[in-house]
VOGU-3710 file (C-alpha; in Angstrom, 3 decimals, decimal comma):
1> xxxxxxxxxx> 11,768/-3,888/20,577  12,585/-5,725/17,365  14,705/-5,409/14,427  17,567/-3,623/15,968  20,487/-2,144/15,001  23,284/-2,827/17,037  27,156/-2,005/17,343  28,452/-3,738/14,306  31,979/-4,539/13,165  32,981/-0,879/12,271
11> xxxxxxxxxx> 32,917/-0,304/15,969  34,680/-3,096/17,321  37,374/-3,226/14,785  37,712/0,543/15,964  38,106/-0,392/19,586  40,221/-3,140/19,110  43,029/-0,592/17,116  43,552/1,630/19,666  44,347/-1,874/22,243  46,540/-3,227/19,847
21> xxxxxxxxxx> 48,518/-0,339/18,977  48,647/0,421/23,024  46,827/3,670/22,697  44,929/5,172/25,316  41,657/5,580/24,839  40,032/8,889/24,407  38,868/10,579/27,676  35,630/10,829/26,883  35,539/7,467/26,634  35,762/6,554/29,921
31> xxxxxxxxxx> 32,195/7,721/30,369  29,687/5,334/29,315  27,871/7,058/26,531  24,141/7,237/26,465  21,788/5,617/24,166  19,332/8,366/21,677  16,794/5,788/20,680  15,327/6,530/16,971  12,837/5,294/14,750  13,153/5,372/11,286
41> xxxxxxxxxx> 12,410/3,163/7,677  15,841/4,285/6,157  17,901/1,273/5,156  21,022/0,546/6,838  23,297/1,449/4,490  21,860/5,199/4,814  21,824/4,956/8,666  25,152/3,463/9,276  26,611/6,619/7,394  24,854/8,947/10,022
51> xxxxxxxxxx> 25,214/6,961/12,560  29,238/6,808/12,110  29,770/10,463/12,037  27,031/11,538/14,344  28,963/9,486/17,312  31,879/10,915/16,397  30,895/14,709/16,385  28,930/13,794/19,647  30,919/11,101/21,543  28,043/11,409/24,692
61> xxxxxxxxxx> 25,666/9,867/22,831  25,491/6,167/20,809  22,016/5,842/18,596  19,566/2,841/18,941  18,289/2,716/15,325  14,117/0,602/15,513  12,836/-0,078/12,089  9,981/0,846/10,874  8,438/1,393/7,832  5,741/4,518/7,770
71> xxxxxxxxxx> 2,484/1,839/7,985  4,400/0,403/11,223  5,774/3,127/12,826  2,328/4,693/14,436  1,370/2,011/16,491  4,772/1,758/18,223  4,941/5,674/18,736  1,174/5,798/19,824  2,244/3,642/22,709  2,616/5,297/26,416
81> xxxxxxxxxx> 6,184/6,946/26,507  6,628/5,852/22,567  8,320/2,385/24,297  11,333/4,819/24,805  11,771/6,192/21,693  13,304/9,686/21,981  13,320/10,878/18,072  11,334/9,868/14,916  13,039/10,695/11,528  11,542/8,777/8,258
91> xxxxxxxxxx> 9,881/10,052/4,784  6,155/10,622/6,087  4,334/14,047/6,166  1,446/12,187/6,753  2,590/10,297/10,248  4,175/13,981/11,303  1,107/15,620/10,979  -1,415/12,987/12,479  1,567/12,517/15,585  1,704/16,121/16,182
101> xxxxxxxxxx> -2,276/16,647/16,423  -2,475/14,025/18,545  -0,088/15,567/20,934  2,806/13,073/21,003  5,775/15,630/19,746  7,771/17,922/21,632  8,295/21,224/19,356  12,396/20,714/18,519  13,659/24,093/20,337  16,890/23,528/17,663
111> xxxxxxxxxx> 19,030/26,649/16,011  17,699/26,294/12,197  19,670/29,157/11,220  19,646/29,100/7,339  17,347/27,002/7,215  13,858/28,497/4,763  11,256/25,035/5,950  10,247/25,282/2,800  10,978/25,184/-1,523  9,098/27,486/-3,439
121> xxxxxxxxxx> 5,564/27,126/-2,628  5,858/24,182/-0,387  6,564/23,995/2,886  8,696/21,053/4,078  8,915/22,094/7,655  5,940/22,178/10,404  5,540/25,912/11,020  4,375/25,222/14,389  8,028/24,167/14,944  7,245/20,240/16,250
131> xxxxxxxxxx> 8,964/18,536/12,879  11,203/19,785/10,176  12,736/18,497/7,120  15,956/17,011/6,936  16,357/16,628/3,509  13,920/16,124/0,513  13,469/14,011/-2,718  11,808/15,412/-6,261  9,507/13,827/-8,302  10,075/13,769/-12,153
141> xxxxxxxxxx> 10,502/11,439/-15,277  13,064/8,394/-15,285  13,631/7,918/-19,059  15,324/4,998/-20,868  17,305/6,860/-23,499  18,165/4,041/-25,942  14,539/2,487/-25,546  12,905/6,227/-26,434  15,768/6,172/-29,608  14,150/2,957/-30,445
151> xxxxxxxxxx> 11,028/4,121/-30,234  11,002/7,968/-31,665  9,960/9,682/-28,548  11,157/12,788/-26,808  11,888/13,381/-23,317  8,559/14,813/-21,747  8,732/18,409/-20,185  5,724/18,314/-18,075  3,300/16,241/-16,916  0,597/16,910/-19,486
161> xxxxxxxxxx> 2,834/15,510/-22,301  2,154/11,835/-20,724  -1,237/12,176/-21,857  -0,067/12,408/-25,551  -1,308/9,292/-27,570  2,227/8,948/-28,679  3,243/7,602/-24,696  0,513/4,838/-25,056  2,472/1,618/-23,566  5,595/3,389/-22,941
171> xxxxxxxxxx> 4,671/4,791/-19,572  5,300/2,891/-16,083  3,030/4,627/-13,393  2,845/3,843/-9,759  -0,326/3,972/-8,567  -1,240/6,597/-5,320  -3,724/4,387/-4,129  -0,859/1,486/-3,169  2,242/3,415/-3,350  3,157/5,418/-0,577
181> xxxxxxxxxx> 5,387/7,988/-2,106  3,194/8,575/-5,061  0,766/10,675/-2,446  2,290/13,553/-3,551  2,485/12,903/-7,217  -1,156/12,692/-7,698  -1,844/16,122/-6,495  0,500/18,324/-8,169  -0,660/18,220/-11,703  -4,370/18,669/-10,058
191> xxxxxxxxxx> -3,070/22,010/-8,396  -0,737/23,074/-11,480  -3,619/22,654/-13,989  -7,057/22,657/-12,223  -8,856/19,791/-10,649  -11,128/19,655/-13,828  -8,213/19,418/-16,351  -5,361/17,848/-13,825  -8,475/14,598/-14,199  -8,742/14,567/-17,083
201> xxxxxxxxxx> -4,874/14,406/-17,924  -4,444/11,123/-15,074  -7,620/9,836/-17,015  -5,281/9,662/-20,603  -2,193/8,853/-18,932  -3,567/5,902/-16,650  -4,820/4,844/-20,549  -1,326/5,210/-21,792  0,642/3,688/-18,984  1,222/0,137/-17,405
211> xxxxxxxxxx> 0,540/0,855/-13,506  2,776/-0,568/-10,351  1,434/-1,764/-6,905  3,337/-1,672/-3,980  4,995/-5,214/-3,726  5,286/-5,627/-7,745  8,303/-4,149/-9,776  10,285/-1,188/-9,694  9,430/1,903/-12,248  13,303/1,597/-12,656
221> xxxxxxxxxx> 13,435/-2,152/-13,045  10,464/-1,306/-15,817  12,702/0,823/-17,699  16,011/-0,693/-17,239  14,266/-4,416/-18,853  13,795/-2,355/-21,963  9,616/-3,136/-21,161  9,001/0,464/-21,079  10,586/3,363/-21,715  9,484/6,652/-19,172
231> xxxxxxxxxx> 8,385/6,156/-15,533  6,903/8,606/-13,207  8,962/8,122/-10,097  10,914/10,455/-7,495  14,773/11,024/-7,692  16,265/8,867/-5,111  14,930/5,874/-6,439  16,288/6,289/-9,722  19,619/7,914/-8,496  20,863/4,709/-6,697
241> xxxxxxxxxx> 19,388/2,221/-10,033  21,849/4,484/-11,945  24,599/4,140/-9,216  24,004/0,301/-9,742  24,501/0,390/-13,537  20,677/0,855/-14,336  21,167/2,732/-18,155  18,728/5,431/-17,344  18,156/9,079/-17,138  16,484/11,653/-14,493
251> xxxxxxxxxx> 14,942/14,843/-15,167  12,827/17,145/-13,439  9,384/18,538/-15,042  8,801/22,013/-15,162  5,943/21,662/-12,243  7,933/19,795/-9,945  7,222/18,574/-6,017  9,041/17,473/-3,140  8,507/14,910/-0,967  10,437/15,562/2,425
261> xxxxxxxxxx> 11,915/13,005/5,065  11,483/15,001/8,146  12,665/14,519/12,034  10,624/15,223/15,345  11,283/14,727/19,247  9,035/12,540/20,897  7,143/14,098/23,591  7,903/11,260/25,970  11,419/11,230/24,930  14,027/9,907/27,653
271> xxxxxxxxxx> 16,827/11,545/26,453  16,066/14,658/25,070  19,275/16,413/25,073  20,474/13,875/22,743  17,656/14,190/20,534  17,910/17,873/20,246  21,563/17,047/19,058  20,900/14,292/16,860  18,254/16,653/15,004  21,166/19,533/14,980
281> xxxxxxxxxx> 23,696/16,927/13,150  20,891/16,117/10,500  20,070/19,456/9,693  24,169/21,137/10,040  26,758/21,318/7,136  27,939/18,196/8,139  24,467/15,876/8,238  23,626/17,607/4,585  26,991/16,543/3,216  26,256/12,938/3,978
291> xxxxxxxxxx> 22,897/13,384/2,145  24,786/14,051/-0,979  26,901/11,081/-1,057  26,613/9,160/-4,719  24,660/5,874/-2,848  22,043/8,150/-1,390  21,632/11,294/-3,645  18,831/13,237/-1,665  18,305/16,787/-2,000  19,825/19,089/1,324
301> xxxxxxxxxx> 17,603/21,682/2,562  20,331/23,639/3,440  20,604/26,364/0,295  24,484/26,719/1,347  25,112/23,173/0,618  24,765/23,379/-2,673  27,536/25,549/-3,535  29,815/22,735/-3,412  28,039/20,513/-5,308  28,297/19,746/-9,079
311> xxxxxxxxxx> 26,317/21,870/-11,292  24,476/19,133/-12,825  23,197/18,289/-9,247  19,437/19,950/-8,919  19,220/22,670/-6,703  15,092/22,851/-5,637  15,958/26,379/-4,221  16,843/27,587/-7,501  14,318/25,952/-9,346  12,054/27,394/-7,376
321> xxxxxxxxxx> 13,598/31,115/-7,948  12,645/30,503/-11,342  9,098/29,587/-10,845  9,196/25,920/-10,335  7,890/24,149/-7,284  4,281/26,227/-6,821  2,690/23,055/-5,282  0,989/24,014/-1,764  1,401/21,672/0,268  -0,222/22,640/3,040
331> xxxxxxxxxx> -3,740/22,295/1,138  -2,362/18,713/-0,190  -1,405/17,036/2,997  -5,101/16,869/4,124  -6,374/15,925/0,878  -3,518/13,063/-0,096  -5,475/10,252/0,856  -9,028/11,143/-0,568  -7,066/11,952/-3,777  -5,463/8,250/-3,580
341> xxxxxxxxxx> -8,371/6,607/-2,950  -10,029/8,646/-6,011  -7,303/7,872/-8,333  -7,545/3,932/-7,299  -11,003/3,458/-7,856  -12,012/5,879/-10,524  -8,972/5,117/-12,611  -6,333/2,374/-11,950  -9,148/-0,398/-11,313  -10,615/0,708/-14,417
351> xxxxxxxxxx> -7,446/1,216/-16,276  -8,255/-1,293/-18,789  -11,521/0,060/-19,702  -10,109/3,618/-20,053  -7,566/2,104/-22,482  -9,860/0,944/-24,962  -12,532/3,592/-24,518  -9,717/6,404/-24,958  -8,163/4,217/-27,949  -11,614/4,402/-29,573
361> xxxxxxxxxx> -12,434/8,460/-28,230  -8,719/9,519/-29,385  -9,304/8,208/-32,700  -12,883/9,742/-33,717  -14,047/12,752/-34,666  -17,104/15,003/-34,253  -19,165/16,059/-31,553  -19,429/12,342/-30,342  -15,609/11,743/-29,686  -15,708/14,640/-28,136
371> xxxxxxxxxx> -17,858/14,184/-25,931  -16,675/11,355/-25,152  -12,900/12,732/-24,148  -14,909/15,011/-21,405  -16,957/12,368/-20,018  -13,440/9,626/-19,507  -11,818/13,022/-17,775  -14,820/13,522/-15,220  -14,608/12,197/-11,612  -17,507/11,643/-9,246
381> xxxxxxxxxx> -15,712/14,098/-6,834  -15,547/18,060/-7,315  -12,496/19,278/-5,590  -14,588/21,517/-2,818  -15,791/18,170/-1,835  -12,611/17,082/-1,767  -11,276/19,407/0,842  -14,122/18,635/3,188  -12,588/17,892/6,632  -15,132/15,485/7,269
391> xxxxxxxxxx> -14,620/13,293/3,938  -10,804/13,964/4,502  -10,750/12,904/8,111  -12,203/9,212/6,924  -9,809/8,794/4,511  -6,784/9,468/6,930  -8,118/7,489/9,881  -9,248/4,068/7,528  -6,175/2,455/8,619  -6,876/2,817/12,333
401> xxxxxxxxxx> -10,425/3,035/12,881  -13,238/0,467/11,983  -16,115/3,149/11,624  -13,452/5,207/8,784  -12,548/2,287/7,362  -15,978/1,203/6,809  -17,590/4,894/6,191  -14,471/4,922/3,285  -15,374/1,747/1,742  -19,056/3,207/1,449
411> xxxxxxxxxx> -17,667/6,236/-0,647  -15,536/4,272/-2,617  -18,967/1,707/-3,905  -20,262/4,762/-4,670  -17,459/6,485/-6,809  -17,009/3,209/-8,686  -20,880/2,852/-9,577  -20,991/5,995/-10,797  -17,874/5,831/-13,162  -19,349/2,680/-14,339
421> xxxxxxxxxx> -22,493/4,061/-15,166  -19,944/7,142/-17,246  -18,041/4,232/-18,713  -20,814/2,578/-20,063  -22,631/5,432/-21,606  -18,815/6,324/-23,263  -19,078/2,916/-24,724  -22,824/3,301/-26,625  -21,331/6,938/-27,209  -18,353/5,616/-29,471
431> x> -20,219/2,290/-31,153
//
């Protein structure tokens, strides 16, 4: 396998201490530990701080850390016997769910003592038991503070304030339909305010915002240029663009989500006592610590860690005792990619059109403009369509499968003819 990481210089410059100073080695040592193969997309920097205290709690075991980002990982676990891989731990509901109904997990038979699976209303673990969450990252609002001075703008508390007139060109947005973790983020204003209204609102803040593609900028790199001033974005991101002198601010709207990175034991794994351990580090005292170091800054989902932590830190759990976090994400995970798709080719292809017609509707008055503000909100999709396991089931297998791919492409010409025909008759509307 490719793109390996292998015993680096931490570890021989350990070894070679103990032989200069003419220390014996440990006794364990004499053993030749085994090798826990994982896959995951976390960046070195993350791993090697796992990695170094993992082998040290369990000196049995050494980790073979494969790269792979979410889009690569399936075809390499899909493979007979995974091509050895014993655990997969990365920031993906999506592969979890689609691996474990395909039968290629093992359920993790691990002590989770204090451990809920879930925040509020949303469940972060598998309740079958075949993947749970190891830690978890919150969507919310990176601000600019000197740029929204500038500019005479508040903070916004909630998602619906985007859609205020007063945001228009302030506002980087990364689009769902490119932009992996935004999944999530399309679908929690649709369940916090109704599929009818939660439209409507993406409709006037797509208008208001400047939208990102995976492979352009960074929301943070948006705000920190001084171009705009708010981005949507989750906390992690923004977290380690502060850490690296980035002049911006996080906070947390008042119908918040989670996105969590979760682990899972390959049902062909070779070396599953190691894997059962490696998942035990992750999810102990000790794993969650590491999580909360100032260069990674994710949120534990152990409830005990946080007593140790600085107030200012956000605690999800007691957010959510105060009525934050209702987003169900049981109902979201099958509907995340027929919501992307959606919110691509209704609204961020058309972005520039639903500028100029919302420019023109937000402006008028009378029954025209008004009609007009209800016809740029609509969607050629009602949301009991949009839980249809059939129309769902295209939409998650596109990426794999020539018959989705092309039966997804069909629904799509058909979304977008239909809001052009809307956009249109909004334009004679408002002349």
């Amino acid at each position: 396998m490719s793109h390996l990481f292998k015993p680096g210089r931490r570890r021989f410059i350990q070894g070679s201490g103990l032989l200069g100073l003419g220390l014996a080695a440990p006794s364990f040592a004499i053993a030749t530990p085994q090798t826990v193969t994982v896959v995951t997309s976390f960046p070195d920097e993350v791993v090697s701080r796992f990695e170094a205290v993992f082998e040290k709690a369990y000196p049995q075991w050494r980790l073979r850390i494969v790269w792979r980002m979410p889009h690569d990982a399936l075809p390499t676990l899909r493979q007979p016997g995974a091509e050895g891989v014993d655990a997969y731990w990365t920031p993906s509901p999506r592969n979890f769910a689609i691996l474990k109904q395909e039968g290629l997990l093992r359920k993790l038979d691990v002590d989770r003592s204090g451990l809920p699976g879930r925040i509020g209303n949303t469940t972060i673990d598998d309740p079958d038991g075949y993947y749970a969450a190891i830690e978890t990252a919150g969507y919310g609002f990176a601000v600019n503070p000197e740029y929204l001075k500038a500019h005479g703008l508040a903070v916004p508390a909630d998602w619906i304030d985007l859609a205020d007139p007063k945001y228009g060109g302030h506002i980087a947005l990364p689009n769902p339909g490119t932009v992996g973790f935004a999944l999530v983020m399309a679908d929690i204003p649709l369940q916090a305010y109704g599929w009818e209204k939660g439209w409507t609102m993406w409709s006037a803040i797509v208008a208001n915002s400047m939208l990102v593609d995976r492979g352009g900028t960074f929301v943070s790199d948006e705000l920190a240029s001084g171009r705009r001033g708010i981005g949507v974005s989750i906390d992690f991101f923004v977290a380690s663009a502060i850490a690296k002198g980035a002049p911006l601010s996080f906070f947390y709207p008042k119908n918040g989500g989670v996105n969590p990175a979760q682990v899972a034991i390959m049902a062909g794994a070779k070396n599953v006592a190691g894997a059962r351990d490696f998942v035990t580090f992750l999810q102990s005292e000790a794993g969650q610590k590491i999580i909360t170091h100032p260069d990674i800054r994710k949120l534990p989902i152990r409830p005990s860690v946080y007593a140790d932590l600085d107030a200012s830190y956000h605690n999800p759990f007691a957010a959510a005792a105060a009525g934050g976090y209702s987003y169900d994400s049981n109902r979201g995970l099958g509907r995340l990619a027929v919501i992307a798709a959606l919110f691509d080719t209704v609204l961020a292809k058309r972005r520039d059109k639903l500028s100029v017609l919302w420019g023109r509707a937000r402006t008028g008055s009378g029954p025209r403009a008004e009609k007009a503000r209800l016809l740029l909100g609509k969607v050629p999709l009602t949301e009991t369509q949009a839980d249809d396991a059939d129309l769902q089931r295209i939409f998650a297998l596109r990426r794999d499968d020539p018959k989705a791919e092309m039966a997804a492409v069909d629904v799509e010409r058909k979304w977008a003819a239909e809001s052009d025909i809307r956009l249109a008759f909004v334009d004679r509307l408002m002349e």
